[in-house]
Backbone and ligand atoms as CSV (ligand in chain L), in Angstrom:
chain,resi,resn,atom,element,x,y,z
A,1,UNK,N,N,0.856,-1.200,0.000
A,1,UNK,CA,C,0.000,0.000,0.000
A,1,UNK,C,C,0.888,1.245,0.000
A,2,UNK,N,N,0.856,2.360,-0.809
A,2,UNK,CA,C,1.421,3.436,-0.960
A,2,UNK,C,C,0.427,4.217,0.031
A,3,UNK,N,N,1.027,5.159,0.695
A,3,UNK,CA,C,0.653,5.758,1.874
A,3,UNK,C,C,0.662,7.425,1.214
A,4,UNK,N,N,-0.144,8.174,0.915
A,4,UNK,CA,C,0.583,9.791,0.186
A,4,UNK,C,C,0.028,10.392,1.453
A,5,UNK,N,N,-0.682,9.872,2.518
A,5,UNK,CA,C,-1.354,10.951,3.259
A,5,UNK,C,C,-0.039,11.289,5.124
A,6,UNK,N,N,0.712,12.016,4.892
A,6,UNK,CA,C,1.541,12.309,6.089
A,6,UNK,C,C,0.698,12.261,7.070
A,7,UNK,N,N,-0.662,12.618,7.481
A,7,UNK,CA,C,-1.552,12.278,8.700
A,7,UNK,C,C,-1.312,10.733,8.866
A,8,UNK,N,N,-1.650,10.253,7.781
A,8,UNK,CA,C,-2.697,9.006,8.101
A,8,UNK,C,C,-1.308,7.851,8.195
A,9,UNK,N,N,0.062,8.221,7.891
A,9,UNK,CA,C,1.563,7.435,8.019
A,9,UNK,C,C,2.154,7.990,9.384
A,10,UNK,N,N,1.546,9.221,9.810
A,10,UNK,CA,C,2.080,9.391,11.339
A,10,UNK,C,C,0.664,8.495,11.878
A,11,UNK,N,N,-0.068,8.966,11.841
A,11,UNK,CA,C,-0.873,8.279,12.527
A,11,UNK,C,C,-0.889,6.117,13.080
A,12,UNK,N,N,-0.516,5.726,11.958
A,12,UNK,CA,C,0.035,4.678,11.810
A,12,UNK,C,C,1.373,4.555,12.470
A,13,UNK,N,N,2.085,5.420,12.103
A,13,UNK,CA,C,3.272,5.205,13.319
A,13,UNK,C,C,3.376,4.997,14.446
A,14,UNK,N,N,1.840,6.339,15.059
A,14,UNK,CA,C,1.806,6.350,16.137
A,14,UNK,C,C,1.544,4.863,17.330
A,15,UNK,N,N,0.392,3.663,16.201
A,15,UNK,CA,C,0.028,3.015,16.352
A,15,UNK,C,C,0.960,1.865,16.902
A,16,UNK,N,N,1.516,1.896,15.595
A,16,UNK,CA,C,2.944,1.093,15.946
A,16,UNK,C,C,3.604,1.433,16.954
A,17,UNK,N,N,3.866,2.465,17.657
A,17,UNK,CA,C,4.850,2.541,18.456
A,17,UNK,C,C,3.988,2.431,19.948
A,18,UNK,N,N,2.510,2.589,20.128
A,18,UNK,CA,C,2.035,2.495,20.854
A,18,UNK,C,C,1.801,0.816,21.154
A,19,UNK,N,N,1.366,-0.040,19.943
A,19,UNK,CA,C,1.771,-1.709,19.788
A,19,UNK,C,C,2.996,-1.982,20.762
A,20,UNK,N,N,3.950,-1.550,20.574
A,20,UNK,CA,C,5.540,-1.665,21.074
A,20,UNK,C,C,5.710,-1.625,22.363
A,21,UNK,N,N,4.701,-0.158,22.839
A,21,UNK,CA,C,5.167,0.010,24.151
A,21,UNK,C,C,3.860,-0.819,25.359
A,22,UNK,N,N,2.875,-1.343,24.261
A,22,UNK,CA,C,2.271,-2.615,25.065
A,22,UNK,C,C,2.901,-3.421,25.222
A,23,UNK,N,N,3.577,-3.913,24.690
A,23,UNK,CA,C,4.147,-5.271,24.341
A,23,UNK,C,C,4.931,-5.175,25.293
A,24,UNK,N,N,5.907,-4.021,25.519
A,24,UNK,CA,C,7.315,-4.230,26.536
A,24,UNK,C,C,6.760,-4.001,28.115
A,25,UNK,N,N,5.590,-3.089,27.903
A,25,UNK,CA,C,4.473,-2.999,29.126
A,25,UNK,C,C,4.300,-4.232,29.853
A,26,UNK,N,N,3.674,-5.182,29.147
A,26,UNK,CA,C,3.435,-6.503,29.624
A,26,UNK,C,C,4.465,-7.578,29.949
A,27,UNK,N,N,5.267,-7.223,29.425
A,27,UNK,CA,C,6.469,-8.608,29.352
A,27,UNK,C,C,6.567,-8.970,30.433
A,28,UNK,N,N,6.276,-8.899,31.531
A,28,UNK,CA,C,6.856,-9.085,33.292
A,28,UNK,C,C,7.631,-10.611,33.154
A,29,UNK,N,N,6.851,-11.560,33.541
A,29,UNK,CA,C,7.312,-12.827,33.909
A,29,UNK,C,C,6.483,-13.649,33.074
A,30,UNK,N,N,5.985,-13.328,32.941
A,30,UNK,CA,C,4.866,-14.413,31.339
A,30,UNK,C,C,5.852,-14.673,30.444
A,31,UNK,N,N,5.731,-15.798,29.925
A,31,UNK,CA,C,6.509,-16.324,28.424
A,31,UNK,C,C,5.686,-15.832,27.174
A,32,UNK,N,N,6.187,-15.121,26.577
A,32,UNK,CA,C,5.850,-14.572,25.293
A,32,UNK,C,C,4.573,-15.051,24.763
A,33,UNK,N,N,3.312,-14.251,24.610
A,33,UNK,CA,C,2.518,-15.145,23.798
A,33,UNK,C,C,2.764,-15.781,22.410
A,34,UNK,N,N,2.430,-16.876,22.308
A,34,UNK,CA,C,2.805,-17.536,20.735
A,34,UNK,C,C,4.276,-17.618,20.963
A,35,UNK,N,N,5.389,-17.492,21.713
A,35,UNK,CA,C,6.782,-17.771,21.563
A,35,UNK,C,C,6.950,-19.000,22.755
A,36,UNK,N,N,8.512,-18.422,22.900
A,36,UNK,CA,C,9.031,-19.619,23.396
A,36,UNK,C,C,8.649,-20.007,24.942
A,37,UNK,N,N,8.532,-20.775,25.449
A,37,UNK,CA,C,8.237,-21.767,26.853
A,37,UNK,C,C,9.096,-21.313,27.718
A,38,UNK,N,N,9.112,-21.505,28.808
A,38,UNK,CA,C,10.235,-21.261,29.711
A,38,UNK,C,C,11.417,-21.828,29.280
A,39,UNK,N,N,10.433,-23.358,29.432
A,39,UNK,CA,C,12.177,-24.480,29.246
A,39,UNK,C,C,12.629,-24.055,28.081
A,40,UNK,N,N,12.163,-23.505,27.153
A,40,UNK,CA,C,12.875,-23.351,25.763
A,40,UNK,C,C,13.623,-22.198,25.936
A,41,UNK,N,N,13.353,-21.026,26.639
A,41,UNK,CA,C,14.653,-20.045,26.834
A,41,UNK,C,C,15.865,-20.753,28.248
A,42,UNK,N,N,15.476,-22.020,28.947
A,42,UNK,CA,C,16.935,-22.499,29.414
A,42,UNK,C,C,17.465,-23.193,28.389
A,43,UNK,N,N,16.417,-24.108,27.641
A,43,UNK,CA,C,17.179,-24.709,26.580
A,43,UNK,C,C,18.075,-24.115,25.709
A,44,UNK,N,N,17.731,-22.800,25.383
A,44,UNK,CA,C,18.531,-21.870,24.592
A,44,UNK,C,C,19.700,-21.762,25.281
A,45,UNK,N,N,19.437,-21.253,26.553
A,45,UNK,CA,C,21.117,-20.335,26.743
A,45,UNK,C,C,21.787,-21.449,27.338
A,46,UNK,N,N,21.166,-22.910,27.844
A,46,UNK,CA,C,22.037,-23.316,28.240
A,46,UNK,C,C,22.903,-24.444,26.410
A,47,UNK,N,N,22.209,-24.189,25.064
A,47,UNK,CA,C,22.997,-24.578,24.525
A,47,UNK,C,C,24.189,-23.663,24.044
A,48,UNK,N,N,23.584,-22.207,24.547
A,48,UNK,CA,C,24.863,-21.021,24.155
A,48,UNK,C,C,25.746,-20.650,24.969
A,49,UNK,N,N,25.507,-21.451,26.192
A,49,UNK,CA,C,27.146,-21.607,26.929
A,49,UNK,C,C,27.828,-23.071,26.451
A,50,UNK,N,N,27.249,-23.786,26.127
A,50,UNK,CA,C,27.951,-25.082,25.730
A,50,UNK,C,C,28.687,-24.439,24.376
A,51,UNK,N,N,28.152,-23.719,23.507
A,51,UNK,CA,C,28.987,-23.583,22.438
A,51,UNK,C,C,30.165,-22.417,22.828
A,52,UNK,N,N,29.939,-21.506,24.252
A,52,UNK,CA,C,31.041,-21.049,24.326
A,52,UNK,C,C,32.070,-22.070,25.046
A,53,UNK,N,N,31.537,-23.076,26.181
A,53,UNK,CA,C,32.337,-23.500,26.522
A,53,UNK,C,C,33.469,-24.301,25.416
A,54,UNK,N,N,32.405,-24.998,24.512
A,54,UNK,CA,C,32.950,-25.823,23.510
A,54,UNK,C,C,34.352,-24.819,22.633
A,55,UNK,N,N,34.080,-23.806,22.607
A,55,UNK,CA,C,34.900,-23.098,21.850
A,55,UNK,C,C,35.937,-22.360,22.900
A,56,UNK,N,N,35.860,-21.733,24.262
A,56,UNK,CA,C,36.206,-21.065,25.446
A,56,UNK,C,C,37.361,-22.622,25.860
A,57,UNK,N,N,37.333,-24.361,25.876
A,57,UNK,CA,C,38.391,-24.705,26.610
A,57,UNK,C,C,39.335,-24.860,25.999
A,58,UNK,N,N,38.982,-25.101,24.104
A,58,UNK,CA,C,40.497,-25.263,23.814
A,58,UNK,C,C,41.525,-23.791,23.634
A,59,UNK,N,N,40.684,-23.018,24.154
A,59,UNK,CA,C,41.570,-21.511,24.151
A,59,UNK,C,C,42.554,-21.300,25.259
A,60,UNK,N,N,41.466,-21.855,26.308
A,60,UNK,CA,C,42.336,-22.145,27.937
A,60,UNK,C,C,43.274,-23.202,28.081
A,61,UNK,N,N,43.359,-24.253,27.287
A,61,UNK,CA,C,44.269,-24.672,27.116
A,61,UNK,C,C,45.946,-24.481,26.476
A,62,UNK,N,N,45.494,-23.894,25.418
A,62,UNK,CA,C,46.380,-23.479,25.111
A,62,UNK,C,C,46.855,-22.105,25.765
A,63,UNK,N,N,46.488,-21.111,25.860
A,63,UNK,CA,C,46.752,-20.197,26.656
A,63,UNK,C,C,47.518,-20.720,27.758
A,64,UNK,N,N,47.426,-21.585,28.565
A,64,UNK,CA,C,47.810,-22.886,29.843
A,64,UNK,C,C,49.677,-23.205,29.378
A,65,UNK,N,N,49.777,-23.129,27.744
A,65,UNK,CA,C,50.487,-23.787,27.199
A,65,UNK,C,C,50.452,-25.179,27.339
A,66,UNK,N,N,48.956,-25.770,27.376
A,66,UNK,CA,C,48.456,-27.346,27.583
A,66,UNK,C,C,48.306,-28.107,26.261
A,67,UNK,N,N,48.180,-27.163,25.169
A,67,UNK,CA,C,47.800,-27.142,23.787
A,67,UNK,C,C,48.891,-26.203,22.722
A,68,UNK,N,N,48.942,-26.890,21.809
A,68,UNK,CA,C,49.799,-26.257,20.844
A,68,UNK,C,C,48.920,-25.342,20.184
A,69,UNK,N,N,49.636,-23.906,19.978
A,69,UNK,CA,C,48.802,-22.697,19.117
A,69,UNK,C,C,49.114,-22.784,18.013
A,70,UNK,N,N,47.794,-22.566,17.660
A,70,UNK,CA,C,47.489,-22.950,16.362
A,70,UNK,C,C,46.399,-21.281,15.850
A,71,UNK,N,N,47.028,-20.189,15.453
A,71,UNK,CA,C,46.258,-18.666,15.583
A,71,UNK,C,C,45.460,-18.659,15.183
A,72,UNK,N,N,45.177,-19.113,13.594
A,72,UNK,CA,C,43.826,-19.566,12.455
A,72,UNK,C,C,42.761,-20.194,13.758
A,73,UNK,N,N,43.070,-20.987,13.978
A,73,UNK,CA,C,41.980,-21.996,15.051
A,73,UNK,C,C,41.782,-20.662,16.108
A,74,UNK,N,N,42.716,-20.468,16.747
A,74,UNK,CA,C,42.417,-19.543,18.100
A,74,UNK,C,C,41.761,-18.460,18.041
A,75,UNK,N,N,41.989,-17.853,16.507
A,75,UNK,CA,C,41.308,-16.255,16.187
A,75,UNK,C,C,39.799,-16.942,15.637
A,76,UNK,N,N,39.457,-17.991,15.224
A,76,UNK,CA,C,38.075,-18.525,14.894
A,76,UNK,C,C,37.132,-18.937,16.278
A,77,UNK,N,N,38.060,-19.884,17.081
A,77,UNK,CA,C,37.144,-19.528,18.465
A,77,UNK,C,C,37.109,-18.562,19.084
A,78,UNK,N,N,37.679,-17.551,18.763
A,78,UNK,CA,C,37.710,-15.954,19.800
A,78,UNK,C,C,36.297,-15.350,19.163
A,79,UNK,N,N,36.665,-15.742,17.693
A,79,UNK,CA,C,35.545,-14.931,17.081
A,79,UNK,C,C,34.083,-15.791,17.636
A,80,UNK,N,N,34.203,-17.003,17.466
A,80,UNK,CA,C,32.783,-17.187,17.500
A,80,UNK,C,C,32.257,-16.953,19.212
A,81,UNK,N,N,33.001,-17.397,20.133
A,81,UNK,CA,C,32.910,-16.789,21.769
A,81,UNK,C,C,32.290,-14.750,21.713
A,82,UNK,N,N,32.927,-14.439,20.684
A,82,UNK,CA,C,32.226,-13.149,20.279
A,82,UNK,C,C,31.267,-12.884,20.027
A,83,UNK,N,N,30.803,-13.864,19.465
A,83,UNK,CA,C,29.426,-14.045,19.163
A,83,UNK,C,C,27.925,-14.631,19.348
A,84,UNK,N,N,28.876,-15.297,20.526
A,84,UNK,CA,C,27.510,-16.371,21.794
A,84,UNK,C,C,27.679,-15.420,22.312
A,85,UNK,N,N,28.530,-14.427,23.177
A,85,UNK,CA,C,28.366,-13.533,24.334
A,85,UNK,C,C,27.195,-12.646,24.127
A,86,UNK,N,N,26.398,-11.963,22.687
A,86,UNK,CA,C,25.694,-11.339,23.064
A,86,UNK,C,C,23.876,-11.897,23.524
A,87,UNK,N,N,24.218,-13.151,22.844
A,87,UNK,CA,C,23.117,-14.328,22.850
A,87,UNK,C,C,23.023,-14.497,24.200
A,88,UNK,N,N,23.620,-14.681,25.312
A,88,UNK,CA,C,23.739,-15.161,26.542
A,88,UNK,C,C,22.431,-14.613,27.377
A,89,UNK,N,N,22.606,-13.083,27.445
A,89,UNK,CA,C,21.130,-12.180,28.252
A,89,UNK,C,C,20.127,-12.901,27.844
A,90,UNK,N,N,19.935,-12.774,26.377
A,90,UNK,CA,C,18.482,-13.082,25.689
A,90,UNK,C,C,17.720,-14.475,26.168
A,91,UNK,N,N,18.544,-15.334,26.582
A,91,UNK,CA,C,17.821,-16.780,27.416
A,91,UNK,C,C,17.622,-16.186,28.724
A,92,UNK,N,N,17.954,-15.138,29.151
A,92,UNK,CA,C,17.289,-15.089,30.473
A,92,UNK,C,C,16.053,-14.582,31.167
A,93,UNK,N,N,15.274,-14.750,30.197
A,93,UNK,CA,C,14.085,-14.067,30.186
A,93,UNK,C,C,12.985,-14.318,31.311
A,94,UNK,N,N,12.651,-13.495,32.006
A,94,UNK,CA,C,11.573,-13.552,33.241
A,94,UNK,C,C,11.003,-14.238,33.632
A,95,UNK,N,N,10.534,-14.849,32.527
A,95,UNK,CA,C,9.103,-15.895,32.113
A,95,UNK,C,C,10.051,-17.681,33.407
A,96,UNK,N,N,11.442,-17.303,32.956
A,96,UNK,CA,C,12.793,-18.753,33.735
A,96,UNK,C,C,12.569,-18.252,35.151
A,97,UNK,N,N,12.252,-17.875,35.431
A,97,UNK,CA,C,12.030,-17.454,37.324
A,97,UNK,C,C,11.916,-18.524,37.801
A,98,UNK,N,N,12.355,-19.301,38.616
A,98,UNK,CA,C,11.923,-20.603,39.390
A,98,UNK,C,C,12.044,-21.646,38.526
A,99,UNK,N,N,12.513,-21.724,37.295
A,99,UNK,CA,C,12.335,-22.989,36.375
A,99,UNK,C,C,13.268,-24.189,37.209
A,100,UNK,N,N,12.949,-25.263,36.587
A,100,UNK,CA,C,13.914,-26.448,37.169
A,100,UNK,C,C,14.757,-26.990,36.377
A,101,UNK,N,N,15.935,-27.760,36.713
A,101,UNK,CA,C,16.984,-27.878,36.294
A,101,UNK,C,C,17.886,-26.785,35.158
A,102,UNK,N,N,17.962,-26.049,36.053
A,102,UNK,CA,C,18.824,-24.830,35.684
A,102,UNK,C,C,19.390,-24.204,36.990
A,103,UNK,N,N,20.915,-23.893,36.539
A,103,UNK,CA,C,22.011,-23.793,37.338
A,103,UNK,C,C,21.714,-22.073,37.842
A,104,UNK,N,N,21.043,-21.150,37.122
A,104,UNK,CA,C,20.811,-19.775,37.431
A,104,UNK,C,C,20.195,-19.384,38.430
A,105,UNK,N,N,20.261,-18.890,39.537
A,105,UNK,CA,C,19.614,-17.940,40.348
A,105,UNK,C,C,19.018,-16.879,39.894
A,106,UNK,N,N,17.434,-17.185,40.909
A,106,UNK,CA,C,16.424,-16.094,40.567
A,106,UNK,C,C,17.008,-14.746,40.812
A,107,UNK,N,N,17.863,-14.407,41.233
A,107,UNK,CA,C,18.721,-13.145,41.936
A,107,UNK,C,C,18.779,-12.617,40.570
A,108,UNK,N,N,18.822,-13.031,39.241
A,108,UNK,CA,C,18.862,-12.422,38.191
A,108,UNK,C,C,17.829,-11.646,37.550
A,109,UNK,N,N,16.570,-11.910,38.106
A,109,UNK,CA,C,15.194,-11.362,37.736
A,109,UNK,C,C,15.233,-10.326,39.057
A,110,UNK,N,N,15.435,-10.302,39.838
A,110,UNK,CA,C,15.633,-8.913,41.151
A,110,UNK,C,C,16.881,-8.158,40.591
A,111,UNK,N,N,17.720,-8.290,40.621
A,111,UNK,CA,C,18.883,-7.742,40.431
A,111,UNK,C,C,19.398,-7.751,38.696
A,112,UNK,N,N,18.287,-7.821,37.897
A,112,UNK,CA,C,18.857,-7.213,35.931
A,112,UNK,C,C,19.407,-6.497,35.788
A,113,UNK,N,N,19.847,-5.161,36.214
A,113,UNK,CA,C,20.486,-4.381,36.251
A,113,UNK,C,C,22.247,-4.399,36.508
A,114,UNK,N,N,22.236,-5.382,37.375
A,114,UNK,CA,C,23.974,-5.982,37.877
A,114,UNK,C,C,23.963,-7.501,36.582
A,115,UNK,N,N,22.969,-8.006,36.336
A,115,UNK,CA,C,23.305,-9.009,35.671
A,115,UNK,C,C,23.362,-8.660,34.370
A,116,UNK,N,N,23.000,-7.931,33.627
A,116,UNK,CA,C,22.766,-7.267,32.195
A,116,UNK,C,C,24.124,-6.404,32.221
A,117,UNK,N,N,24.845,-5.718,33.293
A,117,UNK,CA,C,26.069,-5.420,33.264
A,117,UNK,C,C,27.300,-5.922,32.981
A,118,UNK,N,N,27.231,-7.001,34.167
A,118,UNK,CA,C,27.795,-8.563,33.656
A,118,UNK,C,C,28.007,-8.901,32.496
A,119,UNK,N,N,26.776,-9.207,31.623
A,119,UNK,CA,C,26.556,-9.804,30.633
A,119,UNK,C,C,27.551,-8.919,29.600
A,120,UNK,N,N,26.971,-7.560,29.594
A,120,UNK,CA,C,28.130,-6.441,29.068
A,120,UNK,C,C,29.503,-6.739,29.095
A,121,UNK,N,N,29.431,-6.990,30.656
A,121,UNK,CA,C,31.342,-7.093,30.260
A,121,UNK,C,C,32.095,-8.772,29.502
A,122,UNK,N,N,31.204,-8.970,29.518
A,122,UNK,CA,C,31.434,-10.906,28.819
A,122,UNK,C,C,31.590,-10.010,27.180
A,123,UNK,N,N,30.733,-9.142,26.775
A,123,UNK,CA,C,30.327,-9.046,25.129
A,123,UNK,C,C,31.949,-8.464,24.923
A,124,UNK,N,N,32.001,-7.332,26.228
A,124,UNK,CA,C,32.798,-6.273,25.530
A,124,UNK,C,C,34.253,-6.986,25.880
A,125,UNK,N,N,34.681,-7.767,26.490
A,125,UNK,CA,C,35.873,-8.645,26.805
A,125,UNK,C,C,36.395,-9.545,25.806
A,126,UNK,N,N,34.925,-9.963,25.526
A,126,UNK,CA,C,35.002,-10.958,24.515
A,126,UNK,C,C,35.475,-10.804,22.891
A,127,UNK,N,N,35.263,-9.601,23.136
A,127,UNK,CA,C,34.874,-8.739,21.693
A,127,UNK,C,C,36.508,-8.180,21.208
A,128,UNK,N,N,37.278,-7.628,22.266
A,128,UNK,CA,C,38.307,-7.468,22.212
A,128,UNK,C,C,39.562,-8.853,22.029
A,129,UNK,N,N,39.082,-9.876,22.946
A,129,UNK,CA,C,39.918,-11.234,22.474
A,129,UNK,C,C,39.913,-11.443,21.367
A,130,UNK,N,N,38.538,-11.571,20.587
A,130,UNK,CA,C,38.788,-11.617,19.028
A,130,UNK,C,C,39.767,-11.083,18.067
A,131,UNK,N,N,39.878,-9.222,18.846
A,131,UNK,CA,C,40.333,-8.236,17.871
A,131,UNK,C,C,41.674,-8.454,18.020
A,132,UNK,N,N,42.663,-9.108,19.347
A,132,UNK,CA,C,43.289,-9.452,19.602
A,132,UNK,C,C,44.118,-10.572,19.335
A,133,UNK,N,N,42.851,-11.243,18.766
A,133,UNK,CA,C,43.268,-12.778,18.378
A,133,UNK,C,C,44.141,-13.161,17.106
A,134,UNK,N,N,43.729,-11.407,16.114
A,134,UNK,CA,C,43.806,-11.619,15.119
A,134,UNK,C,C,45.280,-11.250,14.385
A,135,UNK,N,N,45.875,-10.887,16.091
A,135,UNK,CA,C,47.195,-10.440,15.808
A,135,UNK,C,C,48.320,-11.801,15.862
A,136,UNK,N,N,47.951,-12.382,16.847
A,136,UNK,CA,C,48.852,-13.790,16.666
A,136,UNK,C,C,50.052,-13.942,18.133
A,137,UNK,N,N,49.759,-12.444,18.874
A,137,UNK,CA,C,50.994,-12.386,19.465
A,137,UNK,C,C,49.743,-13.041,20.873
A,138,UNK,N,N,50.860,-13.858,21.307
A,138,UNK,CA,C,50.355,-14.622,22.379
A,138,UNK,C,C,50.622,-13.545,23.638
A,139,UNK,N,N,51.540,-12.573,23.582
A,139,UNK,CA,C,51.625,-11.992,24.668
A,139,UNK,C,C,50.256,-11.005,24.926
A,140,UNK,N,N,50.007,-10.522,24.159
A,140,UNK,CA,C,48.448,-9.830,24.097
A,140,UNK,C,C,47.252,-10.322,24.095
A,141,UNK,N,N,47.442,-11.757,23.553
A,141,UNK,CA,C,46.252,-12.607,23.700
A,141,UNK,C,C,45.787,-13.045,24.817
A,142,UNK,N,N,46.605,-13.432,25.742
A,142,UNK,CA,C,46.969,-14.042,27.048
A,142,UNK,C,C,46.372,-13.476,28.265
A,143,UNK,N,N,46.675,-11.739,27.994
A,143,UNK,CA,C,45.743,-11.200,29.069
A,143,UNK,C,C,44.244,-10.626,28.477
A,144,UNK,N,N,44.053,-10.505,27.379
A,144,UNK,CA,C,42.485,-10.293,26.617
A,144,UNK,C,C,41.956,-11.768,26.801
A,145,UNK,N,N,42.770,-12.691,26.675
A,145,UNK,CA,C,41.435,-14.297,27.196
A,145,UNK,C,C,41.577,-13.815,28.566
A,146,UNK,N,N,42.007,-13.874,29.371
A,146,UNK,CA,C,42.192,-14.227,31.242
A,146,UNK,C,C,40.953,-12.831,31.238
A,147,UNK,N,N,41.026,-11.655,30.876
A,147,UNK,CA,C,39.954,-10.929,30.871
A,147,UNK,C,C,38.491,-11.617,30.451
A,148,UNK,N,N,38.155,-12.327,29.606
A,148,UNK,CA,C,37.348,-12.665,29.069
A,148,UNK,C,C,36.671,-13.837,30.020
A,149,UNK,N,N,37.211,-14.271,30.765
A,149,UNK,CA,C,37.031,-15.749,31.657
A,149,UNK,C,C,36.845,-14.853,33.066
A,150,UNK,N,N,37.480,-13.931,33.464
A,150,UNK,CA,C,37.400,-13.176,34.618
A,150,UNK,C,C,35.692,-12.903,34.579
A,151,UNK,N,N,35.305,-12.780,32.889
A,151,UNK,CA,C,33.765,-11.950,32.876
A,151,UNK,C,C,33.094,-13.039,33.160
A,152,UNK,N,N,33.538,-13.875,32.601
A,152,UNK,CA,C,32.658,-15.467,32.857
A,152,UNK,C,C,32.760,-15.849,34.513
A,153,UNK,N,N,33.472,-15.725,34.737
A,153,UNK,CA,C,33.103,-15.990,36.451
A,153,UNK,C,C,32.831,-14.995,37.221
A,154,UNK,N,N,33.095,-13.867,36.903
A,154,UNK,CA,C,32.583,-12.889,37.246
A,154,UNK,C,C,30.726,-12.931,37.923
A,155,UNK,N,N,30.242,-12.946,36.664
A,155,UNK,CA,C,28.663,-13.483,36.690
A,155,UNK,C,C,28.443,-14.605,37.348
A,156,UNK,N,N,29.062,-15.909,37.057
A,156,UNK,CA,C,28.654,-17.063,37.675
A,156,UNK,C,C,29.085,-16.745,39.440
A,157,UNK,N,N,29.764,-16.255,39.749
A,157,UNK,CA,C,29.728,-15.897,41.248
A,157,UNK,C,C,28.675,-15.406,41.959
A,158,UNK,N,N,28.009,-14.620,40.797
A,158,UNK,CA,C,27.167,-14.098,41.767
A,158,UNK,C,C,25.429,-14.795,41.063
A,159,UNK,N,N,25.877,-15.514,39.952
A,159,UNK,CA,C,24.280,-15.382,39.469
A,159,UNK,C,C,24.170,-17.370,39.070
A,160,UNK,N,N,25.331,-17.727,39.402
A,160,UNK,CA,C,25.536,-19.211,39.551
A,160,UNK,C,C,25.228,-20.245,40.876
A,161,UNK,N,N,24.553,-21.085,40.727
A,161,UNK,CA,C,24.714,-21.943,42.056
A,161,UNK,C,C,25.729,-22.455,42.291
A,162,UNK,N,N,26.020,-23.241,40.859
A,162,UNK,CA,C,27.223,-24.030,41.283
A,162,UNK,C,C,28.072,-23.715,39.946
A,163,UNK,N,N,29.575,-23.481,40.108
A,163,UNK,CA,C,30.444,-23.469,39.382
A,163,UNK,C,C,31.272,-24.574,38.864
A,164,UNK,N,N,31.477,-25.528,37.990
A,164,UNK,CA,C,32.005,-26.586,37.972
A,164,UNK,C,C,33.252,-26.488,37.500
A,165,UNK,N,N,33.675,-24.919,37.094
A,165,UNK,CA,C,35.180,-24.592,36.453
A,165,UNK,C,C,35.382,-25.867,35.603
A,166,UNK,N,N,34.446,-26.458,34.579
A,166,UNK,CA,C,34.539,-27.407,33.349
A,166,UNK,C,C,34.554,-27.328,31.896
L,1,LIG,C1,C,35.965,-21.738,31.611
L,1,LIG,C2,C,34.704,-22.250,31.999
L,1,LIG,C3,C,34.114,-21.328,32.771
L,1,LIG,C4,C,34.972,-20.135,32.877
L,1,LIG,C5,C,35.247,-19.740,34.278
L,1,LIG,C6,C,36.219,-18.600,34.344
L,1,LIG,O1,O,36.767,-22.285,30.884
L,1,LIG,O2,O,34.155,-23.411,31.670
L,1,LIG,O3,O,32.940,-21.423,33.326
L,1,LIG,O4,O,36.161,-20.475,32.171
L,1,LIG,O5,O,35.772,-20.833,34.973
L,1,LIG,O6,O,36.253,-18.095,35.627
């Protein structure tokens, strides 16, 4: 539909943006209508720490000097750890309050504000290991990962039950 009337396309805007601010109005602790389940936002984030972990131990290893460096490999898991970190918040959605078998404390639905910070410093830590990664020099790499794992326990200290350092 071609729109020529500026009333009747603000007006419509207005609509839309009033849609929007229902929507974020309501969100409290309910699971999305028509979206995902509770268990399906633990299911989520807990498969987007497995893919950081999956990608996060052979970095610590080698970093350890437990593992031979290999930079191609190391700058590809930096990158993709770059790229679960911002995924991580988004499974934690309100609706998980009390869910079962999940390692998270409700302290994260009281306290979003310290945990969404958190989460920040995982993106922005993370984000830099990459940029870092891509140089090759292990001496710079070394303290941009140990930063990046500091963010990861960082959070789990306070928003973890149990830590299994695995
Ligand atoms: C890891 C891992 C974590 C973090 C954390 C860092 O390799 O599995 O959960 O680092 O131990 O403090």
């Amino acid at each position: 539909m071609l729109l020529r009337s500026r009333s009747l396309k603000s007006a419509l805007l207005a609509a839309a943006l009033c849609a929007g601010m229902t929507v974020s109005a309501t969100a409290h602790t309910e699971a999305p209508a028509g979206g995902p389940k509770p268990e399906h936002f633990v299911k989520y984030r807990q498969q987007v720490f497995n893919l950081i972990r999956w990608n996060f131990g052979p970095m610590a290893a080698t970093v350890k000097g437990q593992a031979p460096y290999d930079s191609a490999r190391f700058a590809t898991q930096a990158a993709r750890v770059a790229a679960l970190a911002p995924m991580v918040a988004e499974g934690f959605h309100p609706s998980t309050k009390g869910a079962k078998k999940t390692e998270a404390k409700d302290d994260i639905y009281t306290n979003t504000a310290e945990f969404n910070r958190l989460a920040k410093d995982l993106e922005t830590a993370s984000a830099n290991l990459a940029r870092v990664a891509q140089t090759g020099k292990m001496d710079q790499i070394k303290p941009a990962f140990m930063a990046t794992g500091k963010a990861c326990g960082a959070c789990h200290d306070k928003f973890k039950t149990e830590d299994h350092h695995d």
